[in-house]
DOVO-666001 format. One line per field, with one value per residue: residue number from 1; residue in three letters; x, y, z of N, C-alpha, C, O in turn. Coordinates in nm, 4 decimals. Layout:
<nodes>
resi = (NUM:...) .
resn = (ALA:...) .
nX = (X:...) .
nY = (Y:...) .
nZ = (Z:...) .
caX = (X:...) .
caY = (Y:...) .
caZ = (Z:...) .
cX = (X:...) .
cY = (Y:...) .
cZ = (Z:...) .
oX = (X:...) .
oY = (Y:...) .
oZ = (Z:...) .
</nodes>
This chain:
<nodes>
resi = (1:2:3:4:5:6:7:8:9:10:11:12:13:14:15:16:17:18:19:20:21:22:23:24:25:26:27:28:29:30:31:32:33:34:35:36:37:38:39:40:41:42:43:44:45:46:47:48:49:50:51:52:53:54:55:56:57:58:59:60:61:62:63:64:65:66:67:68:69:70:71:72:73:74:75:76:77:78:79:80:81:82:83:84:85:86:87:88:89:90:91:92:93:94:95:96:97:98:99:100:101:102:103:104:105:106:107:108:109:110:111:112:113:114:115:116:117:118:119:120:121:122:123:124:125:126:127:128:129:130:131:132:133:134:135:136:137:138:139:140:141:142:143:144:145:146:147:148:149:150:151:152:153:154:155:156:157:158:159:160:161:162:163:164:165:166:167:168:169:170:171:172:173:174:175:176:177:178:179:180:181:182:183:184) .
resn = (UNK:UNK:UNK:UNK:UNK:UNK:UNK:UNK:UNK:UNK:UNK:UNK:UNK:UNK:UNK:UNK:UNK:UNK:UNK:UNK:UNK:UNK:UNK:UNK:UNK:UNK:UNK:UNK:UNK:UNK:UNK:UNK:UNK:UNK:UNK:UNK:UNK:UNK:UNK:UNK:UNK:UNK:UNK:UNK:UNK:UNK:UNK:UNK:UNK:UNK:UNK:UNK:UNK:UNK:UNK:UNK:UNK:UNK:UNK:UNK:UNK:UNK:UNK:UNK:UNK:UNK:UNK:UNK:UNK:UNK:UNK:UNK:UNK:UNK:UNK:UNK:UNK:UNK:UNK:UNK:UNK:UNK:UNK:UNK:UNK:UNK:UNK:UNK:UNK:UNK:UNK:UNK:UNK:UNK:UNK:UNK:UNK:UNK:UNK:UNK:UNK:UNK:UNK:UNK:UNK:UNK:UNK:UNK:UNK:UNK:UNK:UNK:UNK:UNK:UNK:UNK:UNK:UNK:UNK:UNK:UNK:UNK:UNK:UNK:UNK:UNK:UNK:UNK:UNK:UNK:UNK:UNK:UNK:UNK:UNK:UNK:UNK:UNK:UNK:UNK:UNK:UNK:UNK:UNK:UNK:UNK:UNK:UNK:UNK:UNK:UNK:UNK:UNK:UNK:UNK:UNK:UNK:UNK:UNK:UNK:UNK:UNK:UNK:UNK:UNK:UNK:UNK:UNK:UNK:UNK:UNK:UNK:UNK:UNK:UNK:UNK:UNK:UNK:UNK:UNK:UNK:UNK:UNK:UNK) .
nX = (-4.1210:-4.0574:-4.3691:-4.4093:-4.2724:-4.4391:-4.6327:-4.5813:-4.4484:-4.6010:-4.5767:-4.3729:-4.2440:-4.2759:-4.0665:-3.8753:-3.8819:-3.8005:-3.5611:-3.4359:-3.5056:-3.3224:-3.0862:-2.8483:-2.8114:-2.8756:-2.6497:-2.4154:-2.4145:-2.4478:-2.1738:-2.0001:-2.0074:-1.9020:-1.6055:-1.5576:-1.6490:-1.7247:-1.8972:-2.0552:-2.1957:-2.3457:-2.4604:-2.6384:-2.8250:-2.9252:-3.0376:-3.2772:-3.3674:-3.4806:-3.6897:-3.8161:-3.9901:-4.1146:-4.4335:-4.5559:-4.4738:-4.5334:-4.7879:-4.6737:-4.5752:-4.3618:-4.1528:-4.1427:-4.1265:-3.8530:-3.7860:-3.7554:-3.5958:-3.3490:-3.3344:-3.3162:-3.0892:-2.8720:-2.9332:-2.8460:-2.6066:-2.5148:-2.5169:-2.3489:-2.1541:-2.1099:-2.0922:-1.8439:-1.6800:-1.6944:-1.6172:-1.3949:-1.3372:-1.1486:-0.9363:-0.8351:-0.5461:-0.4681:-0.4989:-0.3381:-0.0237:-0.1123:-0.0570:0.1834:0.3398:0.2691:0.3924:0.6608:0.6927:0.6359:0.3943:0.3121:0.3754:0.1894:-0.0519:0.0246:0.0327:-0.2339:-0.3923:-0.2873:-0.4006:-0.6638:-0.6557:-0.6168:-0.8654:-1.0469:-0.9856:-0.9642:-1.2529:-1.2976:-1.2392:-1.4112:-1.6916:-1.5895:-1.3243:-1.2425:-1.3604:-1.2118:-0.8974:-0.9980:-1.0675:-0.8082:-0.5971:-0.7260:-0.8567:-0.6729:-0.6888:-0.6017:-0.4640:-0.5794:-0.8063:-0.9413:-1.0454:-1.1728:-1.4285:-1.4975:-1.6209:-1.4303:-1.1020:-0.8110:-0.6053:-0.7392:-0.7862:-0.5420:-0.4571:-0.6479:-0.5865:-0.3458:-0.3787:-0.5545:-0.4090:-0.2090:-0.3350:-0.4302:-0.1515:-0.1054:-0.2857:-0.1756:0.0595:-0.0001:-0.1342:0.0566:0.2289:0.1067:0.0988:0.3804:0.4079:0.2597) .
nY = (1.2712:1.5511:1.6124:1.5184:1.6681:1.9809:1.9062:1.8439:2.0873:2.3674:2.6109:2.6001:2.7254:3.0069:3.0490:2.9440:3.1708:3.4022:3.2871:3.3354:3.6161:3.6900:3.5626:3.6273:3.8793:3.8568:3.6132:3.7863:3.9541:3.7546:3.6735:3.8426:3.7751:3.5692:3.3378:3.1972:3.1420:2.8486:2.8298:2.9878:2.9826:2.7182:2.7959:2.9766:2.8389:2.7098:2.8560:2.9313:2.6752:2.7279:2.8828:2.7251:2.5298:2.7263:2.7261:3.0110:3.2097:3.2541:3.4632:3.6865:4.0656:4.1387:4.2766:4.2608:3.9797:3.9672:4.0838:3.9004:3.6965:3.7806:3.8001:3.5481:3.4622:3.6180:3.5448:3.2413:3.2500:3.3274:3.1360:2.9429:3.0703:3.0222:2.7698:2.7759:2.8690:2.6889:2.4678:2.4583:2.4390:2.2424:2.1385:1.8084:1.7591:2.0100:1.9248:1.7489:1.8563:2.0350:1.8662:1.7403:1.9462:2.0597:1.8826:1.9270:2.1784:2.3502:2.2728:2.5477:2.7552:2.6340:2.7301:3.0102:3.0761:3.0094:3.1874:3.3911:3.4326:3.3646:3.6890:3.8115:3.7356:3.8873:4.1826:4.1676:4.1628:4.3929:4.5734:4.7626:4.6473:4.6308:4.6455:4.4113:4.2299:4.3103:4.2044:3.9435:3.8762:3.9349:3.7572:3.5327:3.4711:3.4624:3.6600:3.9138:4.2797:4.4191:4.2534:4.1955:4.4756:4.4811:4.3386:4.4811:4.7052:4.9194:5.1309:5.0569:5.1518:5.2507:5.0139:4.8969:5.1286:5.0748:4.8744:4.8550:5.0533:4.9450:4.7210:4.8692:4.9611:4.7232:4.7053:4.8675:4.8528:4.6113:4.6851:4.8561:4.7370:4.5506:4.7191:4.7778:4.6004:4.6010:4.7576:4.6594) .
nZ = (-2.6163:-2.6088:-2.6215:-2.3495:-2.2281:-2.2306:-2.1029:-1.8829:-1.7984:-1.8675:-1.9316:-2.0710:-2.2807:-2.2460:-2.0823:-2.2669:-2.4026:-2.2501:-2.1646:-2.4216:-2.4714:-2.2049:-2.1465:-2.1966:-2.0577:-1.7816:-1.7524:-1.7760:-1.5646:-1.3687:-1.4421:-1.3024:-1.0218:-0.9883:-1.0493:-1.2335:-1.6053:-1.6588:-1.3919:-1.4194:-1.6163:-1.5141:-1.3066:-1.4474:-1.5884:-1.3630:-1.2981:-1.4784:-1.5015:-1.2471:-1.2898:-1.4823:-1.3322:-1.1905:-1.1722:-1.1107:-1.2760:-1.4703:-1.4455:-1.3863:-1.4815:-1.7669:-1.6622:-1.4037:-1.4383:-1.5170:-1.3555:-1.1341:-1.2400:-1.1971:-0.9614:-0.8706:-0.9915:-0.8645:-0.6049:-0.6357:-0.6795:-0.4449:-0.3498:-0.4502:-0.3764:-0.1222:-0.1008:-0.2107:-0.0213:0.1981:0.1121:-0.1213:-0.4419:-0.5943:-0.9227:-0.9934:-1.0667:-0.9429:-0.7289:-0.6573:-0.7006:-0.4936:-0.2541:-0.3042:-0.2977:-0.0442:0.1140:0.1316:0.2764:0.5963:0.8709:0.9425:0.7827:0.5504:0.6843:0.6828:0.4163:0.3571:0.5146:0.3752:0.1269:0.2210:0.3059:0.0675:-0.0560:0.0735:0.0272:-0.2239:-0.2095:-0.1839:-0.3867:-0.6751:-0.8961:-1.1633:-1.1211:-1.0399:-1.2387:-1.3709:-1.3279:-1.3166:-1.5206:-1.7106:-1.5114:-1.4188:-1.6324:-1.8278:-2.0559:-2.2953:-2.2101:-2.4687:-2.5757:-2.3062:-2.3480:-2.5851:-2.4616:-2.2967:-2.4295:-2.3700:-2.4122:-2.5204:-2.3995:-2.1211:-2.0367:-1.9627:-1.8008:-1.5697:-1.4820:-1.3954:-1.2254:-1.0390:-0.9565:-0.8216:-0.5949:-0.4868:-0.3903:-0.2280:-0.0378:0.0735:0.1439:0.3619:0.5759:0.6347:0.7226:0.9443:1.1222:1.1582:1.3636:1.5715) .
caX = (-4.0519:-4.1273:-4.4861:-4.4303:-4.2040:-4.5270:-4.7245:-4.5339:-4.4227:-4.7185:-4.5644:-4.2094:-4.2512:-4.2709:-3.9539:-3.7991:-3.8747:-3.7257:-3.4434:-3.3626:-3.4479:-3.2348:-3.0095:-2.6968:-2.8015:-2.8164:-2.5234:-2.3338:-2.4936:-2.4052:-2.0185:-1.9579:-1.9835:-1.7950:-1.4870:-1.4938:-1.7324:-1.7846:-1.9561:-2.1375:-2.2946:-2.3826:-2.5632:-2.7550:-2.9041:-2.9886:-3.1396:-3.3455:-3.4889:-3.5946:-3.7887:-3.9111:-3.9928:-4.2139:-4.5928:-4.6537:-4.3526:-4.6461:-4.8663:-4.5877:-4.5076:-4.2231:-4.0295:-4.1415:-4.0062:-3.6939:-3.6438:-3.7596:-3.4859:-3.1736:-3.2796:-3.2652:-2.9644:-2.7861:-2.9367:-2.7680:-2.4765:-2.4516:-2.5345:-2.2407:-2.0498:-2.1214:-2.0579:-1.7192:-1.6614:-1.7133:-1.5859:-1.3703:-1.3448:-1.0148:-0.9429:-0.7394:-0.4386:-0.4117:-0.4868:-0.2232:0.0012:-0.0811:0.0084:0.3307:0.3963:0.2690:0.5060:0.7764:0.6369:0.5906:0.2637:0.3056:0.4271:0.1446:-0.1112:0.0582:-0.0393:-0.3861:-0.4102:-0.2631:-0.4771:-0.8322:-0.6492:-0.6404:-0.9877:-1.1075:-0.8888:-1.0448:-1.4237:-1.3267:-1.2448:-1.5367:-1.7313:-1.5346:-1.1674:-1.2934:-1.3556:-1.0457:-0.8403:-1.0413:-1.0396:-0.5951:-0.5368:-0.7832:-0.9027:-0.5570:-0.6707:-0.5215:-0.5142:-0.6544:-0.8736:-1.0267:-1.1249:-1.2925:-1.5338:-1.5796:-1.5938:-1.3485:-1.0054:-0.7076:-0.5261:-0.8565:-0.7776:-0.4027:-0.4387:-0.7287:-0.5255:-0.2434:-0.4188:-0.6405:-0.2811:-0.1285:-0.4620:-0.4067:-0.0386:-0.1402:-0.3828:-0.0843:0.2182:-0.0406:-0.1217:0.2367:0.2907:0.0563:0.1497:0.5078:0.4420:0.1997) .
caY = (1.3335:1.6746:1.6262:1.4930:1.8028:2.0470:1.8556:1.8742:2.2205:2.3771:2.7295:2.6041:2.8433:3.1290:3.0429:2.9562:3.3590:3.4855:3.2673:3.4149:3.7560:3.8170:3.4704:3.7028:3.9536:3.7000:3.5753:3.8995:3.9756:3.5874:3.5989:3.9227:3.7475:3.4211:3.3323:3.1040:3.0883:2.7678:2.7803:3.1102:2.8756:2.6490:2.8927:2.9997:2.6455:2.6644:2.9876:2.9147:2.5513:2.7408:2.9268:2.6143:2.4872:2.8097:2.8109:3.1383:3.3362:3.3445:3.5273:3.8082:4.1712:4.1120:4.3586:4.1425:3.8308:4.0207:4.1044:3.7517:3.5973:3.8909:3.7857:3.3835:3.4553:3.6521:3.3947:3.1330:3.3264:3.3345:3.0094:2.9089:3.1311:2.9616:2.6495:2.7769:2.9311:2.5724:2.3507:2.5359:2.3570:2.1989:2.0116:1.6899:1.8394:2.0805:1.8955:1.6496:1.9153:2.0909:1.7490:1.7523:2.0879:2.0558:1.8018:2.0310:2.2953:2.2694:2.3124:2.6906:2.7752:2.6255:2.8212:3.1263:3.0568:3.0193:3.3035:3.5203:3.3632:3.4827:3.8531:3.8315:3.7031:4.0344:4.2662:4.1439:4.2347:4.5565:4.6586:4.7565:4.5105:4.6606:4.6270:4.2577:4.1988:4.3105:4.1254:3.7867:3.8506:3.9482:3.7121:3.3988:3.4213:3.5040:3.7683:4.0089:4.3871:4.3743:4.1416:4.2819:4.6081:4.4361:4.2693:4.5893:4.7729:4.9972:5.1331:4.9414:5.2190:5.2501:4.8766:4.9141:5.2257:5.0635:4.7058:4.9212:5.0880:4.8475:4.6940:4.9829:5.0027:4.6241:4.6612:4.9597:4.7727:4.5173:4.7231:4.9340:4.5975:4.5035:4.8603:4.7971:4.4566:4.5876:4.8314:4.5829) .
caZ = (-2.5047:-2.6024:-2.5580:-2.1946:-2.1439:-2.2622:-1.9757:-1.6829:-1.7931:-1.9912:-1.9379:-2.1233:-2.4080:-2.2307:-2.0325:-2.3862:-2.4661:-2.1680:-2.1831:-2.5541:-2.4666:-2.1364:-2.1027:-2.1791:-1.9253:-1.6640:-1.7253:-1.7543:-1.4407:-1.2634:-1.4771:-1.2033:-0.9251:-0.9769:-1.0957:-1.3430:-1.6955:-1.6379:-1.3071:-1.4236:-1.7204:-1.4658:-1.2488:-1.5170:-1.6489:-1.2879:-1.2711:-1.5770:-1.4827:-1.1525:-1.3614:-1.5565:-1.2298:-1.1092:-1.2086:-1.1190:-1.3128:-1.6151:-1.4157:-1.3365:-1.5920:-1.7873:-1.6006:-1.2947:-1.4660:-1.5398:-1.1527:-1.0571:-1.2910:-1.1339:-0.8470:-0.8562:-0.9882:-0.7590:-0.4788:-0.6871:-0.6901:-0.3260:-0.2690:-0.4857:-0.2974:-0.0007:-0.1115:-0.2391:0.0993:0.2852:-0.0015:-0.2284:-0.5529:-0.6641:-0.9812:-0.9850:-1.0895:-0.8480:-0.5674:-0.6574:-0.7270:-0.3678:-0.2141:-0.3252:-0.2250:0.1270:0.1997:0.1309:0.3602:0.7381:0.8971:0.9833:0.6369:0.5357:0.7778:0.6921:0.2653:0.3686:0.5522:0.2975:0.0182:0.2863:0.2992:-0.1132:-0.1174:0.1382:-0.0189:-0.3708:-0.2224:-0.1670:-0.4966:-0.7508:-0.9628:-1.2981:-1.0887:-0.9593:-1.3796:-1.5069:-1.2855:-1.3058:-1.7550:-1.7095:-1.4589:-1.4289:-1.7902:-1.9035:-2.1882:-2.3046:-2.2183:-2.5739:-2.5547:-2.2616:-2.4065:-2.6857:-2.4986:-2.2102:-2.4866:-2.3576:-2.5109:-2.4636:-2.2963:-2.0200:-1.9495:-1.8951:-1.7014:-1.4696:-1.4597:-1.3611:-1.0514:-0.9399:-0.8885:-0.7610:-0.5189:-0.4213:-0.3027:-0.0872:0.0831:0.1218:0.2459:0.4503:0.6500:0.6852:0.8123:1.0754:1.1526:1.2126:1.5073:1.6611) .
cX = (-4.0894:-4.2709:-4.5373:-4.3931:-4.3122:-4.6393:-4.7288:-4.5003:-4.4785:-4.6910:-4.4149:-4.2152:-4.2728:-4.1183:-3.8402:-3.7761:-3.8004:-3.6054:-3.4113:-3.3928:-3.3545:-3.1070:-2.8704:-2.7231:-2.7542:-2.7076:-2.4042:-2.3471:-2.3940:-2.2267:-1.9558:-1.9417:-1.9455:-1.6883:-1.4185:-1.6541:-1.7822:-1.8981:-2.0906:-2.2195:-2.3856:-2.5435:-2.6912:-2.8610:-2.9596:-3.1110:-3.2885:-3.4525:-3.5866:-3.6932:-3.8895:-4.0240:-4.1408:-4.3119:-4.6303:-4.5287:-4.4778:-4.7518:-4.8274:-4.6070:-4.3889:-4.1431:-4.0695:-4.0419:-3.8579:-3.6173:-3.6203:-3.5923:-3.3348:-3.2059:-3.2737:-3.1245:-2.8583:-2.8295:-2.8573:-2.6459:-2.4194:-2.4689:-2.3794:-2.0925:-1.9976:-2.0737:-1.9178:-1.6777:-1.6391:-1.6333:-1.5182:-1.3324:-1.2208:-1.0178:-0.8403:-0.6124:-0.4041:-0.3988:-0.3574:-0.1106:0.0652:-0.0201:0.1153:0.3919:0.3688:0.3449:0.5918:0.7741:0.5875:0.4286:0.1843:0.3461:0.2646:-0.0038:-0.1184:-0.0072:-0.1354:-0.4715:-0.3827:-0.3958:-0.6214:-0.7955:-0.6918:-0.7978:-1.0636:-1.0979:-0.9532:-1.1771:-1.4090:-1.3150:-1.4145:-1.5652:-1.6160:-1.3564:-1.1640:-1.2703:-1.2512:-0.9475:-0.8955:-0.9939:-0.8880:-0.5611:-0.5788:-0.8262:-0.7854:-0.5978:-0.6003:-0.5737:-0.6595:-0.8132:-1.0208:-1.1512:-1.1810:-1.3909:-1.5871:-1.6352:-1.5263:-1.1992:-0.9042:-0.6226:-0.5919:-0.8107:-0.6412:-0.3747:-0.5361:-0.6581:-0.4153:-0.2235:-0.4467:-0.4742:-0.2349:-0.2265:-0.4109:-0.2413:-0.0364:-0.1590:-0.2695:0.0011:0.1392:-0.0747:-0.0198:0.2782:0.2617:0.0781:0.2748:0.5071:0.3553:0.3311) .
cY = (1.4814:1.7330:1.6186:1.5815:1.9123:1.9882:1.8851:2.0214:2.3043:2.5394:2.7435:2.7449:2.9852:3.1654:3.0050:3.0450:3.4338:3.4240:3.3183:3.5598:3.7698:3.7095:3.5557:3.8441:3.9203:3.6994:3.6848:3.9340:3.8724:3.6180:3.7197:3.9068:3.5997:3.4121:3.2743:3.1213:2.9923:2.7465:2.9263:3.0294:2.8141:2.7337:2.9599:2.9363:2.6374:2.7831:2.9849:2.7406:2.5695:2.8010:2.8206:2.5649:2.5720:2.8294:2.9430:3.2384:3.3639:3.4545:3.6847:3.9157:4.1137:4.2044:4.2437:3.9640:3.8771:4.0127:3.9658:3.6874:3.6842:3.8114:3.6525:3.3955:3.4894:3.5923:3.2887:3.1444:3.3213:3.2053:2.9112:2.9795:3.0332:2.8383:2.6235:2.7324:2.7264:2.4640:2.4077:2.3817:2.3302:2.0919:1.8714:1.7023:1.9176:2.0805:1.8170:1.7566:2.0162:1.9882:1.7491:1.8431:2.0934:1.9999:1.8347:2.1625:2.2168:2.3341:2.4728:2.7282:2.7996:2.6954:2.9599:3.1204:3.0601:3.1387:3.4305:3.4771:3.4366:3.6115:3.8703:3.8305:3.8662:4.1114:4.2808:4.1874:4.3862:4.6440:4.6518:4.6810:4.5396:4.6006:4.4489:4.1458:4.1718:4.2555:3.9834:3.7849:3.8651:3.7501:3.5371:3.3603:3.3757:3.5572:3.8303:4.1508:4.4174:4.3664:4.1739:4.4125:4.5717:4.3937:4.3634:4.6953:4.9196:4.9589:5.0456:5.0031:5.2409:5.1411:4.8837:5.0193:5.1835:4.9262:4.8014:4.9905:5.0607:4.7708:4.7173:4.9939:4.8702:4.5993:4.6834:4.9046:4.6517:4.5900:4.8366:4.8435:4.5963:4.6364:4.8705:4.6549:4.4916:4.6563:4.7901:4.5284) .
cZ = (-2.4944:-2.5666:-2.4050:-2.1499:-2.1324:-2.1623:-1.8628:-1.6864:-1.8513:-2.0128:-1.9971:-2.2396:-2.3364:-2.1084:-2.1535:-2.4659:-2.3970:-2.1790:-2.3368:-2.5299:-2.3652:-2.1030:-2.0990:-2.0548:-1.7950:-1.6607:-1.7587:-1.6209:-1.3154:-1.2638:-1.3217:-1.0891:-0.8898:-1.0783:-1.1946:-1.4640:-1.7118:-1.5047:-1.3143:-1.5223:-1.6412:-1.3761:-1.3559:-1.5400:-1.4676:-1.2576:-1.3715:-1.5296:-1.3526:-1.1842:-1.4673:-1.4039:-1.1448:-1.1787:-1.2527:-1.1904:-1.4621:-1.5522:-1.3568:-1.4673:-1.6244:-1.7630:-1.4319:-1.2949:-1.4429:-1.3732:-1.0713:-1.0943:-1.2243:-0.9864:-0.8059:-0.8650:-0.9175:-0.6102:-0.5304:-0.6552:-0.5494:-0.3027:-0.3258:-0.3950:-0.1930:0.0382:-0.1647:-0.1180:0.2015:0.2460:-0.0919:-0.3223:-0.5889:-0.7639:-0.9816:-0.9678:-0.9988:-0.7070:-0.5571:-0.6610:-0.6063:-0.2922:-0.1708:-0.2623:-0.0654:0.1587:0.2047:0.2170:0.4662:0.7470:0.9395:0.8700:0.5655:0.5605:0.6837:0.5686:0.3111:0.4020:0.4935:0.1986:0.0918:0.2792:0.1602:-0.0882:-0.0512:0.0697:-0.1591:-0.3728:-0.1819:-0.2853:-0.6179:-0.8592:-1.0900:-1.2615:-1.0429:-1.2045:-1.4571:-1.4287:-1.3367:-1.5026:-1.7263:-1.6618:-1.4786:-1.5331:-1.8786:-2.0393:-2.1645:-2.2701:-2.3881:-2.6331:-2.4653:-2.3023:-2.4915:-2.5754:-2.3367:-2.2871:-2.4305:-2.4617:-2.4198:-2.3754:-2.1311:-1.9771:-1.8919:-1.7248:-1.5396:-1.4187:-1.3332:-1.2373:-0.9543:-0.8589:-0.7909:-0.6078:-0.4090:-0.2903:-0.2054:0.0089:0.1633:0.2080:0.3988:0.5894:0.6972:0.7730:0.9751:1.1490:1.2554:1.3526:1.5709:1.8138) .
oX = (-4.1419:-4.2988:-4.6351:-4.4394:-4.3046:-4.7443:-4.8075:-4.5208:-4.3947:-4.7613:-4.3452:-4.1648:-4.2872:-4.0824:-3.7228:-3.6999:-3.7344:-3.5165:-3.2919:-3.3046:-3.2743:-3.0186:-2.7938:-2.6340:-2.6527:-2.6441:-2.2904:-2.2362:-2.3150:-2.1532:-1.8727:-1.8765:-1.9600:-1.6900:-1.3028:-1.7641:-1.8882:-1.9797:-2.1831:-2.3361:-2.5043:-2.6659:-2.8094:-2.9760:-3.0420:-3.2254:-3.3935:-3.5738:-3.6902:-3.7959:-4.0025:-4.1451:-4.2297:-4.3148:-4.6902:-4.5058:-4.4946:-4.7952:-4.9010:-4.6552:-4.3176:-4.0518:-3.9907:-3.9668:-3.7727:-3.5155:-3.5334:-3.5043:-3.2266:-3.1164:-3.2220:-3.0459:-2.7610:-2.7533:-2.7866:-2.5801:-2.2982:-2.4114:-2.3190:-1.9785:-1.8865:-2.0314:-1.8664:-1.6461:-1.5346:-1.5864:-1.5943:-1.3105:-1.1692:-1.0700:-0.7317:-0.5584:-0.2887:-0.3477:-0.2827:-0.0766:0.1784:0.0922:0.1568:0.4844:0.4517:0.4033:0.6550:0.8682:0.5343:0.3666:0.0668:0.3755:0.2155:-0.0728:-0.2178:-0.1237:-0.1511:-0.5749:-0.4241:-0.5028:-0.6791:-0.8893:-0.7922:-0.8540:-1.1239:-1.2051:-0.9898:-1.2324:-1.4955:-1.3624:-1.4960:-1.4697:-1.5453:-1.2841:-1.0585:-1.2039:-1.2098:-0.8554:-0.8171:-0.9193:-0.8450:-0.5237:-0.5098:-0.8436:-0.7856:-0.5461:-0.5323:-0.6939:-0.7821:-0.8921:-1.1383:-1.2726:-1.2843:-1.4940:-1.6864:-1.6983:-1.5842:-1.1712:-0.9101:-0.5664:-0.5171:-0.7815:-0.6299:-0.3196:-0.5128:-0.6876:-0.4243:-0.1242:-0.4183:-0.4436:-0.2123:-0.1678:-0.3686:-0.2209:-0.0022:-0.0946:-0.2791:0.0159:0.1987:-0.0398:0.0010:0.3494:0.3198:0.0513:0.2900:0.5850:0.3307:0.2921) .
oY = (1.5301:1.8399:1.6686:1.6183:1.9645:2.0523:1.9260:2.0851:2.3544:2.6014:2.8446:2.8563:3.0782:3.2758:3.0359:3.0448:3.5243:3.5043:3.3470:3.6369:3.8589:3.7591:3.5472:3.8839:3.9400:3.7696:3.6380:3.9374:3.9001:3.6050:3.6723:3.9885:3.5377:3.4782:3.2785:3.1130:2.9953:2.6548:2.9491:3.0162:2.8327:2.7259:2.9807:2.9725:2.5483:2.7842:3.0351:2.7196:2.5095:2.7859:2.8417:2.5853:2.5224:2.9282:2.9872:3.3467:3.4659:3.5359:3.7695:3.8613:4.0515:4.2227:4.1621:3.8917:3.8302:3.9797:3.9274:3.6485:3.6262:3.7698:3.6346:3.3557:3.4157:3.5998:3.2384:3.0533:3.3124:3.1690:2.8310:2.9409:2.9818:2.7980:2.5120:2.6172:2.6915:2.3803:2.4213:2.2665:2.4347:1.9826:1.9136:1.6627:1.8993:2.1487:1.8227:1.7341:2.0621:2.0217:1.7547:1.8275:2.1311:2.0487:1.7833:2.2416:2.1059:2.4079:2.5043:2.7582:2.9079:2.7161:3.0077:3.1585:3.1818:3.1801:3.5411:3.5199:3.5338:3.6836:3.9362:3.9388:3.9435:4.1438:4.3898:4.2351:4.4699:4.7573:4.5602:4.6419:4.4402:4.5379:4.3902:4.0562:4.0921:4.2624:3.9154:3.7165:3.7500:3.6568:3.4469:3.2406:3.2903:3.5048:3.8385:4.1731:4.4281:4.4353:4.1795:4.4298:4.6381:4.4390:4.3289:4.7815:5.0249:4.8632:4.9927:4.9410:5.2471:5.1487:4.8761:5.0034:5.2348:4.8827:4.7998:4.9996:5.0934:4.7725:4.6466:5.0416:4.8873:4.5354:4.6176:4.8938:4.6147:4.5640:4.8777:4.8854:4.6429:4.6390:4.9193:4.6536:4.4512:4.6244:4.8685:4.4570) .
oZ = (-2.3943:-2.5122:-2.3494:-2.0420:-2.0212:-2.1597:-1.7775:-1.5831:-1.9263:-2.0926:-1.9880:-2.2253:-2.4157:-2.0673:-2.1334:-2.5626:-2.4479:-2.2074:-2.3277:-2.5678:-2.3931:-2.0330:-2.0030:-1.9797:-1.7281:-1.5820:-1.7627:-1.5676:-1.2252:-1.1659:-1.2443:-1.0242:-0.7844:-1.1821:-1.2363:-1.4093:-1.7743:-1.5134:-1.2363:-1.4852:-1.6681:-1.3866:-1.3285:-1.5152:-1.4469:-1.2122:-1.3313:-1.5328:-1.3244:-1.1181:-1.5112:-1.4125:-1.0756:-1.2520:-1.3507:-1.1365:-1.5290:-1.6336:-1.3063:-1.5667:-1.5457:-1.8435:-1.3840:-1.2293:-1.3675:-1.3124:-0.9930:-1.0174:-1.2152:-0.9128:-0.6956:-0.7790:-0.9017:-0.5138:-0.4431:-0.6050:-0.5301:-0.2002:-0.2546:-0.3689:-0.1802:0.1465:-0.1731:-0.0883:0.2563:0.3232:-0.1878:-0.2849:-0.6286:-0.7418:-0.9420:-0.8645:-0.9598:-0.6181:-0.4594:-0.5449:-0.5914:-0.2545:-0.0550:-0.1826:0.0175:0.2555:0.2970:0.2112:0.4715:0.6704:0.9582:0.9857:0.5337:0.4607:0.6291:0.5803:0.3208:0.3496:0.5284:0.2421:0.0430:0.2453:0.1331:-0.1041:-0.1257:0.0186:-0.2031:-0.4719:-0.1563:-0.2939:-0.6286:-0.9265:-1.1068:-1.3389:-1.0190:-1.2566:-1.5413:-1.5101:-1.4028:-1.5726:-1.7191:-1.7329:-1.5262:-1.5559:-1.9674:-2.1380:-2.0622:-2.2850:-2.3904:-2.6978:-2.5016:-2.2912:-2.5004:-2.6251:-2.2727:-2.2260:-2.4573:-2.5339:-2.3088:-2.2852:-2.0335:-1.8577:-1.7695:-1.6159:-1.4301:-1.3073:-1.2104:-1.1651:-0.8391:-0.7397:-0.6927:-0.5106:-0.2946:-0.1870:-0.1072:0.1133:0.2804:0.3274:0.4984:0.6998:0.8092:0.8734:1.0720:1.2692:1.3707:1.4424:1.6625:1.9062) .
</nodes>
């Protein structure tokens, strides 16, 4: 099997170097613009077999490779987006879950949740990649302040104080809305 793989792909070994030198770049890179570790894994393994895939990435500088592989990835990245955007992803559980709950809610209720949920998602691209981070590690990772700062290597008081604003930043953006809403 390995020999058939060294056939069809006769340039694997030099995509088995780049994936060990920059695979954590990448995916530091990819985890910033999606929401989950699992689908940032995913994107990678895809970013990487398009590189199995491309002939001519041996015939590039390895600062060329480097930009080739940022920038599959952040095409990947949007394309996942996109495919959020159209299809958002729900697991079993939570569809069953929403179900339930819709039927308890009328159809304008319902509306209205959705429509807050697209302001969040806006509201969320406006803040900067680092305030986008430390929300998704708090909130969707559920670490800890902690926790966090170990692995931004920042201090633990830096994460509190930036959790704490970005917050403070988000409500703004909320009650400043509502403000203008009201004298519509």
């Amino acid at each position: 099997m390995y020999l058939q793989h060294k056939q069809v792909f006769p340039h694997s070994s030099l995509i088995e170097e780049l994936y060990q030198r920059y695979w954590l770049m990448i995916f530091i890179a990819i985890r910033q613009h999606v929401f989950s570790k699992e689908e940032a894994e995913d994107i990678l393994l895809e970013v990487f077999l398009a590189a199995l895939e491309n002939p001519m990435l041996v015939n590039l500088s390895e600062q060329q490779q480097l930009a080739w592989l940022r920038r599959v990835a952040y095409n990947k990245c949007i394309d996942a987006y996109r495919r959020f955007v159209r299809r958002p992803a729900v697991s079993i559980e939570k569809a069953a879950e929403t179900l339930f709950e819709d039927a308890m809610f009328s159809p304008e209720q319902i509306t209205l949740y959705q429509e807050e949920v697209g302001l969040l998602r806006q509201h969320f691209s406006l803040l900067s990649e680092l305030q986008r981070e430390v929300l998704i590690l708090r909130f969707a990772d559920g670490l800890s302040c902690a926790e966090i700062a170990a692995r931004l290597h920042k201090s633990e008081g830096a994460i509190r104080t930036l959790l704490s604003r970005t917050l403070n930043l988000l409500r703004s953006i909320y009650e400043h809305r509502r403000k203008g809403t009201d004298h519509e």
